[in-house]
C-alpha positions in Angstrom: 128.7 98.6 115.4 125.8 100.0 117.1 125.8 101.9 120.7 124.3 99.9 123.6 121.0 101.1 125.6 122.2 104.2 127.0 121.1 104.5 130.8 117.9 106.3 129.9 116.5 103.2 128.3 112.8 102.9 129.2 111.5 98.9 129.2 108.5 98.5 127.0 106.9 97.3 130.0 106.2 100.8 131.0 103.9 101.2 128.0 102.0 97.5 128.1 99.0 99.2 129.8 98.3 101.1 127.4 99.5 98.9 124.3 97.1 95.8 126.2 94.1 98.3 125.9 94.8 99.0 122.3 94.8 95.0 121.8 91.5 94.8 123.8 89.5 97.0 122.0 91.0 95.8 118.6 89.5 92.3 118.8 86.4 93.7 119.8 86.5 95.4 115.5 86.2 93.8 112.0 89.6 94.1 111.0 89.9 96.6 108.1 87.3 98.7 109.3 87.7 102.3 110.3 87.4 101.5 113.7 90.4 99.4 112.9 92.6 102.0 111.1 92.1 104.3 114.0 93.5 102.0 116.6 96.1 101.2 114.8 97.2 104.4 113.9 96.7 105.3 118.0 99.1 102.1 118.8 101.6 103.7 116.4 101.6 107.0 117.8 102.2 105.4 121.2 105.3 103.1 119.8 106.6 105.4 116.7 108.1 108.2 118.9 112.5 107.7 119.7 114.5 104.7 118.8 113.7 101.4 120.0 116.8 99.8 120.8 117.6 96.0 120.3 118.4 95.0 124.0 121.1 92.2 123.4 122.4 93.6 120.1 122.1 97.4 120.8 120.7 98.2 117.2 118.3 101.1 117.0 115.1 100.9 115.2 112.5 103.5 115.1 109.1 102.5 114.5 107.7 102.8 111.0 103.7 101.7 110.6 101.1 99.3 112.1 99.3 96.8 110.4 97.6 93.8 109.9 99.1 90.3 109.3 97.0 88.8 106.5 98.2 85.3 106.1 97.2 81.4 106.0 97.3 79.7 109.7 97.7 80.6 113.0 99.0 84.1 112.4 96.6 85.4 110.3 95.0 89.1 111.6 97.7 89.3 113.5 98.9 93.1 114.4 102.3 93.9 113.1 104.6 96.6 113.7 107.5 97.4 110.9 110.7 99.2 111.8 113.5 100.5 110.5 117.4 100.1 111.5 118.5 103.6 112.4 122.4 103.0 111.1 122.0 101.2 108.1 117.9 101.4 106.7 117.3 97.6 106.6 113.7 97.3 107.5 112.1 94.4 109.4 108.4 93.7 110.1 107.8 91.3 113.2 104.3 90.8 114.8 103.4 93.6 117.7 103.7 90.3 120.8 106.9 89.3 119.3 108.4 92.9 119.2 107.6 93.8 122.7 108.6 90.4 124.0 109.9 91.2 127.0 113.8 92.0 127.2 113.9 92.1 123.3 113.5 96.2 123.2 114.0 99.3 125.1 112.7 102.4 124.2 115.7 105.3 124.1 113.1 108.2 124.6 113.8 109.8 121.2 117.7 109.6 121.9 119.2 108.5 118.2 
């Protein structure tokens, strides 16, 4: 069973200024465009640093890649962010709003 948040836990909150600016200037680019890539790849340096760690379960996740969503309906373009269980290596891939919904994750400042 994994740890829970140890006391350092930093809310994601801490980061939404930065992550919300990303966003911004991401809808104002064609997606797949090198524009694109590079804010992407700036969003993942920002989240892809220390574990991420499941707030109710206490499962830790580090951040894997960034990408694009590239389906039929409401969800298509989306940006989504893929992960990694620390403990076990299942990976998941949830879209970047729904991973930083508020109380789901706390970053654990690089503590595994």
């Amino acid at each position: 069973m994994s740890t829970p948040v140890s006391a350092g836990g930093v809310p994601h909150r801490q980061r939404l200024p930065q992550l919300n600016e990303f966003r911004r200037r991401l809808y104002a680019v064609a997606p797949g465009s090198p524009e694109d890539v590079v804010i992407l790849e700036e969003m993942l340096e920002l989240l892809k640093p220390g574990i991420w760690t499941h707030a109710k379960r206490g499962t830790r996740y580090r951040v894997m890649q960034m990408s694009r969503l590239q389906v039929e309906g409401p969800d298509d373009m989306f940006i989504a962010v893929s992960y990694q269980d620390v403990d076990t290596g299942a990976r998941w891939t949830r879209t970047l709003s729904y991973f930083l919904d508020p109380g789901r994750f706390l970053w654990a400042d690089g503590v595994a």
